[in-house]
C-alpha positions as CSV (number, residue, x, y, z in Angstrom):
1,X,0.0,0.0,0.0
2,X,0.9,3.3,-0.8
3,X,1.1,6.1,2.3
4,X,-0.4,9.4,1.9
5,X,0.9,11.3,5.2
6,X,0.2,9.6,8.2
7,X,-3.3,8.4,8.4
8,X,-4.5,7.3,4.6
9,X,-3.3,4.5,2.9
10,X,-3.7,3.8,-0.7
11,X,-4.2,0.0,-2.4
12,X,-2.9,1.0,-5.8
13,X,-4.7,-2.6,-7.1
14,X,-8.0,-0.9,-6.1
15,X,-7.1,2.0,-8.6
16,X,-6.7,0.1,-11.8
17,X,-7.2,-2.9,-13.7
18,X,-6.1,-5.6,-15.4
19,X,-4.7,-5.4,-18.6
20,X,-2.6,-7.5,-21.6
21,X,1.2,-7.4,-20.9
22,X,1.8,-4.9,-23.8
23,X,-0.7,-2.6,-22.7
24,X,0.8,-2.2,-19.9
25,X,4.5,-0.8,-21.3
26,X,4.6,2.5,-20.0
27,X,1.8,2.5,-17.1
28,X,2.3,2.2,-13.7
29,X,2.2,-1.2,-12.2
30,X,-0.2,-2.3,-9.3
31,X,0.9,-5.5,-8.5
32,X,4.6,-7.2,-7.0
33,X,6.0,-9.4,-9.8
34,X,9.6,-11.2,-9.3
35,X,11.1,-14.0,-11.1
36,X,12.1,-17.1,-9.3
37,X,14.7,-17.5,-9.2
38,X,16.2,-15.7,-7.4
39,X,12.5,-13.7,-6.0
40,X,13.7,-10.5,-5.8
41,X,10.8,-8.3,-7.1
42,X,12.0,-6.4,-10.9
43,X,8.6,-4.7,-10.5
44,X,6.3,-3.3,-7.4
45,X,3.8,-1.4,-6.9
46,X,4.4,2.4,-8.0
47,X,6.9,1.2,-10.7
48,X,6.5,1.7,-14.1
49,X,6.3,-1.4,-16.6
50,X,9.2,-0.9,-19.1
51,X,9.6,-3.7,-22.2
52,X,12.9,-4.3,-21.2
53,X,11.3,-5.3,-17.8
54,X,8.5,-7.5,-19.7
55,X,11.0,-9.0,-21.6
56,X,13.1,-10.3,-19.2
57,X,10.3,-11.5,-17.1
58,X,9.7,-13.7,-20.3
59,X,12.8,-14.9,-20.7
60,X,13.1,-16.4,-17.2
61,X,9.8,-18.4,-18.1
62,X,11.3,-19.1,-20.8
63,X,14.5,-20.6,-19.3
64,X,12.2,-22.3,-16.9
65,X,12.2,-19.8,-14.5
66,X,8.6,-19.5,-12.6
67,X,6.7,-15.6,-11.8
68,X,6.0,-15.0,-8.6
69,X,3.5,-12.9,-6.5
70,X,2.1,-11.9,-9.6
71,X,-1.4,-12.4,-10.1
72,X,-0.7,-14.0,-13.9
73,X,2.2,-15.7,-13.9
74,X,1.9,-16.5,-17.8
75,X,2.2,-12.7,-17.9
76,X,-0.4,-12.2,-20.5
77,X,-1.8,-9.7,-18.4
78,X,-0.6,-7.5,-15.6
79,X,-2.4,-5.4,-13.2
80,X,-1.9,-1.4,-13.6
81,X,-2.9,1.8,-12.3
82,X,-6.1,3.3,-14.2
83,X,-4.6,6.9,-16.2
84,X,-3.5,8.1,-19.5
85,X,-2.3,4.9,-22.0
86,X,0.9,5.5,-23.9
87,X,-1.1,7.3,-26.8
88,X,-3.3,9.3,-24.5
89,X,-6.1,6.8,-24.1
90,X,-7.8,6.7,-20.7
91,X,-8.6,3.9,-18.8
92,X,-11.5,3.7,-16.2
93,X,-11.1,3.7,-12.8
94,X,-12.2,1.4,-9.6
95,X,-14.2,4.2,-7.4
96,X,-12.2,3.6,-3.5
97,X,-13.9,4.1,-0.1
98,X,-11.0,6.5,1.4
C-alpha cells in the first residue's frame, strides 16, 4: 500500500485494472511481480512497466524460471494503475472508499 501522510493508505490494485502485458508498457504497475529464481521483485507497486522489464520477465519463463507474487504468472496480463495509456487513451477507474 501506498502512504499518503500519516493516516490514509492507498491499495494501488484498487485504482486500476487488469490489462494485456503490452498494454501495460509505459503504465504504472499495481501488483509485486519477481522471477524465481532468485525472487527479488523487478517490479512493485508504484513502478512503471518498461519492455525491457517485460522481456526479461519472459525470458526467465522461458528458461524455466517461474513468476511469482504476480497475479498472472503467464504474464499475458498484468495489473496497472487506471490513467492516460501511452497514446493518450484513458482507462476507467475502480471508485475507492478512502
Amino acid at each position: 500500500m501506498l502512504q499518503l501522510g500519516r493516516t490514509q493508505a492507498v491499495d494501488l490494485k484498487a485504482l486500476g485494472n487488469m490489462v494485456t502485458a503490452e498494454r501495460a508498457v509505459g503504465r504504472v504497475c499495481a501488483e509485486l511481480i519477481a522471477p524465481y529464481p532468485p525472487g527479488i521483485p523487478v517490479l512493485a507497486p508504484g513502478e512503471v512497466v518498461t519492455a525491457e522489464v517485460l522481456a526479461a520477465l519472459r525470458g526467465v519463463r522461458a528458461d524455466g524460471g517461474r513468476i511469482a507474487y504476480a497475479a498472472d504468472p503467464d504474464l499475458a496480463t498484468i495489473h496497472v494503475v487506471a490513467g492516460p495509456e501511452p497514446g493518450g487513451q484513458r482507462t476507467s477507474t475502480v471508485p475507492v472508499a478512502v
